[in-house]
Backbone as JSON Lines, residues from 0, in Angstrom:
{"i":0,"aa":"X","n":[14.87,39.94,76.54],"ca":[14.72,39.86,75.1],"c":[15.79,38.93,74.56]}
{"i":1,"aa":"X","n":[15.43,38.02,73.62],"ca":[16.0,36.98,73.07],"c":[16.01,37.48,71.66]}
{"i":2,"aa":"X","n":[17.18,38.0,70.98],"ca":[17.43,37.83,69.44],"c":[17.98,37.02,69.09]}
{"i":3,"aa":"X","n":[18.19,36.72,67.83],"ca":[19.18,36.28,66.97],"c":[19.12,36.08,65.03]}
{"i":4,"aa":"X","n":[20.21,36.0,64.8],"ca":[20.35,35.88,63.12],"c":[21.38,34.7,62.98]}
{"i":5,"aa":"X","n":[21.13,34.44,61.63],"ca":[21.95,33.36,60.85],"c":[22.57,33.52,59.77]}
{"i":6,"aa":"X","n":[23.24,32.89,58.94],"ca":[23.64,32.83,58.05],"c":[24.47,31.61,57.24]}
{"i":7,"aa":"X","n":[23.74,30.94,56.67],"ca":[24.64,29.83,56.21],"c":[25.05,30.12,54.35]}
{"i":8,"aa":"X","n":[26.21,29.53,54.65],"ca":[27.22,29.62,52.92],"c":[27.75,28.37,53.19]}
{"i":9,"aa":"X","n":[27.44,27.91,52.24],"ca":[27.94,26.39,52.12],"c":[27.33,25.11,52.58]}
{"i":10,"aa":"X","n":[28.37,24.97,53.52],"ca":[28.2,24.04,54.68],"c":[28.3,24.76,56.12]}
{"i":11,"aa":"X","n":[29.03,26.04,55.63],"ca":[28.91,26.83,57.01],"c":[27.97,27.89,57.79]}
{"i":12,"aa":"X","n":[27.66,28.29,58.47],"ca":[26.62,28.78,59.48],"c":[27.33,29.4,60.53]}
{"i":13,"aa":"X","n":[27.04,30.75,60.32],"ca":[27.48,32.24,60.96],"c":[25.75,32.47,61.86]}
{"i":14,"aa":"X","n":[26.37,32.63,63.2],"ca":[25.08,33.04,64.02],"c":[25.71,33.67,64.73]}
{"i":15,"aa":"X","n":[24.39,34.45,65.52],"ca":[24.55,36.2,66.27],"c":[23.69,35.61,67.64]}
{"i":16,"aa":"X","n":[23.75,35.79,68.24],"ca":[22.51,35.73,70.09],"c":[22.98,37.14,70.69]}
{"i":17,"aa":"X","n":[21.89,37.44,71.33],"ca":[21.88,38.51,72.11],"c":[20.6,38.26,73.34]}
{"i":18,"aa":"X","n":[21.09,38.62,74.04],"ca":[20.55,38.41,74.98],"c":[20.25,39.63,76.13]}
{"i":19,"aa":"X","n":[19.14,39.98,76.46],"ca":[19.16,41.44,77.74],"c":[18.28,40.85,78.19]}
{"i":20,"aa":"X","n":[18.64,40.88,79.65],"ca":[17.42,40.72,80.82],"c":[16.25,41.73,81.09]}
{"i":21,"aa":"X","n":[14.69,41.66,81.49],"ca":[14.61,42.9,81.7],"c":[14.3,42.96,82.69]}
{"i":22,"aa":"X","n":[13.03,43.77,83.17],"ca":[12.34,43.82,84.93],"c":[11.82,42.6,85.28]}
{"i":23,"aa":"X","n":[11.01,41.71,84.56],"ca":[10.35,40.22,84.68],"c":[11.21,39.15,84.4]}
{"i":24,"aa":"X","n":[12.6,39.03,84.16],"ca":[13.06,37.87,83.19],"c":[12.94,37.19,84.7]}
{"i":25,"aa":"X","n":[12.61,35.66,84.78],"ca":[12.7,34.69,85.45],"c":[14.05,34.08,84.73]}
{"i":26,"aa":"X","n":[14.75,34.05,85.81],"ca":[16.43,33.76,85.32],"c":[16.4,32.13,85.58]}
{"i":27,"aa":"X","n":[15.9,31.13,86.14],"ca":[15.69,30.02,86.24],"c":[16.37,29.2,86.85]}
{"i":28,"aa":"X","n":[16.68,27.98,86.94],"ca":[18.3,27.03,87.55],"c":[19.29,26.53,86.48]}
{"i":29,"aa":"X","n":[20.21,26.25,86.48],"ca":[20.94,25.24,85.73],"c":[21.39,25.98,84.87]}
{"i":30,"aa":"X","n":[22.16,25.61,84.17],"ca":[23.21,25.99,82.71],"c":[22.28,26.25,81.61]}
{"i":31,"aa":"X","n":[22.58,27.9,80.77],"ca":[22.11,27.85,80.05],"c":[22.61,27.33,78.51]}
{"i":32,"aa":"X","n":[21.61,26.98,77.74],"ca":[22.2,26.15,76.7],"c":[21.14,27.11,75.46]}
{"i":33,"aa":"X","n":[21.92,26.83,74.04],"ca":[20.98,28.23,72.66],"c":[20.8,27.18,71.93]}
{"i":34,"aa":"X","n":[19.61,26.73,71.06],"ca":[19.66,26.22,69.9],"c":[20.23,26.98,68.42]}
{"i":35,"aa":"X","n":[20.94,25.92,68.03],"ca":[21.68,26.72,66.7],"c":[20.41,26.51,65.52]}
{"i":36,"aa":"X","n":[20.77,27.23,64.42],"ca":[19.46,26.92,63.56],"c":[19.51,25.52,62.18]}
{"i":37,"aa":"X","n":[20.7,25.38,62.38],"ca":[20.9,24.19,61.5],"c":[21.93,22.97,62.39]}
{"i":38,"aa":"X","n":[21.73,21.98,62.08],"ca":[22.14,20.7,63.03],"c":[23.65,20.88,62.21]}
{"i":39,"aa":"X","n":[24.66,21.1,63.5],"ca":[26.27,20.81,63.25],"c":[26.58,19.25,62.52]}
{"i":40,"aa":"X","n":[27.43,19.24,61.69],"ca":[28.66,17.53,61.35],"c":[28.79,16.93,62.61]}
{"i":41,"aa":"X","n":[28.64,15.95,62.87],"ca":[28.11,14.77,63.9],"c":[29.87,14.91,64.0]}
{"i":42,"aa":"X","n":[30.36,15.36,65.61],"ca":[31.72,15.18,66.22],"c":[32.34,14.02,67.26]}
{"i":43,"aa":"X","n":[33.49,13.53,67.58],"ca":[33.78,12.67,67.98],"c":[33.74,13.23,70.06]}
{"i":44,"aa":"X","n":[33.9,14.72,70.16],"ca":[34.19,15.52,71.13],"c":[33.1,16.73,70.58]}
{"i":45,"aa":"X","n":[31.85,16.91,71.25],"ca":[30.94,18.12,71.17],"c":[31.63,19.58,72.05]}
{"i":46,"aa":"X","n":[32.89,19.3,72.73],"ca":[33.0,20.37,73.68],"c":[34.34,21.15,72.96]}
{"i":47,"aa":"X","n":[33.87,22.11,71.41],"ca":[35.03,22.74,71.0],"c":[34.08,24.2,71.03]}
{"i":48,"aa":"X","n":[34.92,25.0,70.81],"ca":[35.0,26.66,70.79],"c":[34.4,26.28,69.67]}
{"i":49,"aa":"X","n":[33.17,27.31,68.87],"ca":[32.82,27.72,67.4],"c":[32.35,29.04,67.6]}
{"i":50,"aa":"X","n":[32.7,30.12,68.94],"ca":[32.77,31.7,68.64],"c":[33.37,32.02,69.57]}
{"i":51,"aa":"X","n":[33.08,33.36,69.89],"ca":[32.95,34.46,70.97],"c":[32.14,35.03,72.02]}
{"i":52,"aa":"X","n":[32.23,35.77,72.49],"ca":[31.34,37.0,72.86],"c":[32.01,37.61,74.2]}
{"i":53,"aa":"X","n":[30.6,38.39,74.69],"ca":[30.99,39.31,76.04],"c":[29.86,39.09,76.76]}
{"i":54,"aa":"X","n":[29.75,38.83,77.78],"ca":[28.87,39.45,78.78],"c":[28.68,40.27,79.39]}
{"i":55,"aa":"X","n":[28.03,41.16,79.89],"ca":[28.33,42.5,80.59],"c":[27.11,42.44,82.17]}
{"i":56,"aa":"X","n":[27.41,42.91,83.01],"ca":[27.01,43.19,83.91],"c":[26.67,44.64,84.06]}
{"i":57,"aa":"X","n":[25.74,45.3,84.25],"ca":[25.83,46.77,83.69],"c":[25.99,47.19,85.16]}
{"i":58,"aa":"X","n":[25.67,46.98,86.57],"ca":[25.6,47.48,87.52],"c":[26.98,47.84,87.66]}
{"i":59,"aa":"X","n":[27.8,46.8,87.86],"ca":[29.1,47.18,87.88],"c":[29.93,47.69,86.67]}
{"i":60,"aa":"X","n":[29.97,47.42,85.91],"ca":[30.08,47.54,84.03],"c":[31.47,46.06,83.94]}
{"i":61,"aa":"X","n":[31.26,45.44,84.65],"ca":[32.25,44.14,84.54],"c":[31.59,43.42,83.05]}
{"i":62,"aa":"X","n":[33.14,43.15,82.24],"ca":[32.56,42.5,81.05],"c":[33.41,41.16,81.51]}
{"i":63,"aa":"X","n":[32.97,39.83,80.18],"ca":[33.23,39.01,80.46],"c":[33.6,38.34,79.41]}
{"i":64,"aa":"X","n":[34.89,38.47,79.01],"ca":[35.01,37.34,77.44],"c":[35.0,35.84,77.69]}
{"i":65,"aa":"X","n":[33.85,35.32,76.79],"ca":[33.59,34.06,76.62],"c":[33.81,33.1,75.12]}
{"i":66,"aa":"X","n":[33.78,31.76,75.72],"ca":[34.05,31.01,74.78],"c":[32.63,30.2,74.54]}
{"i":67,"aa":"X","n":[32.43,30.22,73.11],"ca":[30.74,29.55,72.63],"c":[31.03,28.62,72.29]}
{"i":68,"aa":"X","n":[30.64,26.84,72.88],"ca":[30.82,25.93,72.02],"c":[29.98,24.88,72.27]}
{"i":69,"aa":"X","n":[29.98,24.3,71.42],"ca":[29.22,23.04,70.56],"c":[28.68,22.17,71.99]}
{"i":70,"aa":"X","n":[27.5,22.17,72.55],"ca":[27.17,21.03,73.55],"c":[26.88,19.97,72.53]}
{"i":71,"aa":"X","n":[26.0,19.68,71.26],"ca":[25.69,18.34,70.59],"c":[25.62,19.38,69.18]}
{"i":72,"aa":"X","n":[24.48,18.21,68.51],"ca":[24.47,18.87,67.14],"c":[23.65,20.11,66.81]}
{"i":73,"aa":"X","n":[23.2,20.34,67.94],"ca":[22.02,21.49,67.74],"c":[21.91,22.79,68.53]}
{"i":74,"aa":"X","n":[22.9,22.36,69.94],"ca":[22.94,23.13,70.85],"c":[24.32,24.04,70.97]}
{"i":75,"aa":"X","n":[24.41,25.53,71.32],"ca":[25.53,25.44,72.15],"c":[25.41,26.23,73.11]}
{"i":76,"aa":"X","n":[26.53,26.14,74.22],"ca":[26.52,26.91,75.33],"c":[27.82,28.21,75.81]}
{"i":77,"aa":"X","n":[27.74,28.72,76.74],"ca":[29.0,29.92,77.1],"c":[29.61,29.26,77.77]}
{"i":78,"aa":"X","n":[31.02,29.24,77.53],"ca":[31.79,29.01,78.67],"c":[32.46,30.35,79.13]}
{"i":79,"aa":"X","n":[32.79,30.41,80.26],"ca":[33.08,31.87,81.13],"c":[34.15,31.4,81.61]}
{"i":80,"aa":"X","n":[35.61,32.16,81.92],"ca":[36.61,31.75,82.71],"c":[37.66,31.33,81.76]}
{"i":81,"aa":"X","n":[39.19,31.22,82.05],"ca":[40.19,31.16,81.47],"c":[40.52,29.51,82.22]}
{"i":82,"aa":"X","n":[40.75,29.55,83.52],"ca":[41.78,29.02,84.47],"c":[40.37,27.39,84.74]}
{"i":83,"aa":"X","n":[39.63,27.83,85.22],"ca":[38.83,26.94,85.39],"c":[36.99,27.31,84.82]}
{"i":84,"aa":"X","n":[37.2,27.02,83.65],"ca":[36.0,27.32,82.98],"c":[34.45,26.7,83.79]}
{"i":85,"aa":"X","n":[33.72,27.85,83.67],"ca":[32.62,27.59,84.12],"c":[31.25,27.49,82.99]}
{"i":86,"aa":"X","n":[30.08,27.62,83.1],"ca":[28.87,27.8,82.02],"c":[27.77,29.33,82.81]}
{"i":87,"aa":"X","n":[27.29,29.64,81.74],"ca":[26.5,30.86,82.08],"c":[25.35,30.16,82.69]}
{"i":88,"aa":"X","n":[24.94,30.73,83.92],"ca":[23.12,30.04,84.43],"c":[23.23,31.6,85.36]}
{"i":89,"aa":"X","n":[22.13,31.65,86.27],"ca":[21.12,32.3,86.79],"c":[22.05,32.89,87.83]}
{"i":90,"aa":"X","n":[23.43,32.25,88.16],"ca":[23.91,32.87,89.4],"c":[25.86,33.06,88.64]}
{"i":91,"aa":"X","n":[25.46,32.53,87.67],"ca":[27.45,32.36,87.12],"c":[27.22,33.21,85.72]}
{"i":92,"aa":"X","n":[28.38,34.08,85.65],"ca":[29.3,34.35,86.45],"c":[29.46,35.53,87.52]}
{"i":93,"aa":"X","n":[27.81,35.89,87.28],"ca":[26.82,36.77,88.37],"c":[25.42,36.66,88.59]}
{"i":94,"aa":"X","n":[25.31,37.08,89.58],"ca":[23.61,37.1,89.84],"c":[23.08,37.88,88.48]}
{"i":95,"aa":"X","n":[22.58,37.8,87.7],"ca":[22.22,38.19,86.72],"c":[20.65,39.16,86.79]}
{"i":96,"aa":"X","n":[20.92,40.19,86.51],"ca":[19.77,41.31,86.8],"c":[19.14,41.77,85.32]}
{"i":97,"aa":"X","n":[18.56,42.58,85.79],"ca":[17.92,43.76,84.9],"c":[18.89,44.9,84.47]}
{"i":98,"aa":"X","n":[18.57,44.6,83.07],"ca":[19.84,45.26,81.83],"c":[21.01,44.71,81.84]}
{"i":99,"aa":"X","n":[21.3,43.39,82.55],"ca":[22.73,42.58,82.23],"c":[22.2,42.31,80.77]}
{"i":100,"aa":"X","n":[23.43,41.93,79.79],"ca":[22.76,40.95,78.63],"c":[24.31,40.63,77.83]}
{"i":101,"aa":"X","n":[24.04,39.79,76.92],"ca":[25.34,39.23,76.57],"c":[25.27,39.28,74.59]}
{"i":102,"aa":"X","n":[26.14,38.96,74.08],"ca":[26.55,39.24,72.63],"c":[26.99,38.13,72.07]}
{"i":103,"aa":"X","n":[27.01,37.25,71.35],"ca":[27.76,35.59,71.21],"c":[27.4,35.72,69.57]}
{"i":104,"aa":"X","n":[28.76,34.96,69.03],"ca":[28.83,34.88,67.63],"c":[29.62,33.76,67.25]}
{"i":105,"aa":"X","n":[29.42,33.46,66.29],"ca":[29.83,31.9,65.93],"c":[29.88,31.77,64.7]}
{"i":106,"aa":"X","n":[30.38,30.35,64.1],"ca":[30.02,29.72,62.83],"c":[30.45,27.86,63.5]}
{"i":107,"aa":"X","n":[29.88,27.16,62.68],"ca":[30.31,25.82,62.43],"c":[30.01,25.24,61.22]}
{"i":108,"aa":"X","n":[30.25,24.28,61.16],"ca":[30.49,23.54,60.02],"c":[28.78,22.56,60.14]}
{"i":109,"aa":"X","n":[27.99,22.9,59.22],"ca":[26.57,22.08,59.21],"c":[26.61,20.69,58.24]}
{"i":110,"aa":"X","n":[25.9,20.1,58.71],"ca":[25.99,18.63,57.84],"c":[24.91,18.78,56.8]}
């Protein structure tokens, strides 16, 4: 299950993702990436922090604080890891199962 909400004031834009796997999710290859709902201020560097979140693994109950940021003007992605940051996909920063799911919150600045 794929949620999410928005909120823009101003120029700025507050968003929510949630994410739970269930018995069928086809977890896929490659890095996952979220569309935001309004196109970000055109940046010189797309790769800054604009939230939070957690991931959770429920088998083990391992959580995971992450950093949400800006891939272009429309997209963004998780980064996972302190020391050598990685991106969330199908096998990072676990094999990703049934009832894993994650929480991500943000704002940026919209043009």
């Amino acid at each position: 299950t794929l949620t999410g909400s928005s909120m823009r004031v101003g120029n700025t834009v507050f968003f929510r993702i949630r994410w739970v796997a269930g018995s069928t999710t086809t977890f896929g290859t490659g890095n996952y990436f979220f569309s935001v709902p309004h196109t970000s201020v055109a940046l010189s560097s797309f790769d800054i922090a604009v939230g939070s979140g957690v991931l959770i693994d429920v088998s083990t109950q391992v959580r995971y604080r992450v950093t949400v940021s800006l891939n272009s003007t429309t997209v963004v992605w998780i980064n996972v890891g302190d020391n050598n940051p990685g991106v969330q996909q199908a096998t990072a920063p676990v094999t990703w199962a049934h009832g894993d799911n994650f929480n991500i919150f943000g704002c940026y600045e919209a043009a």
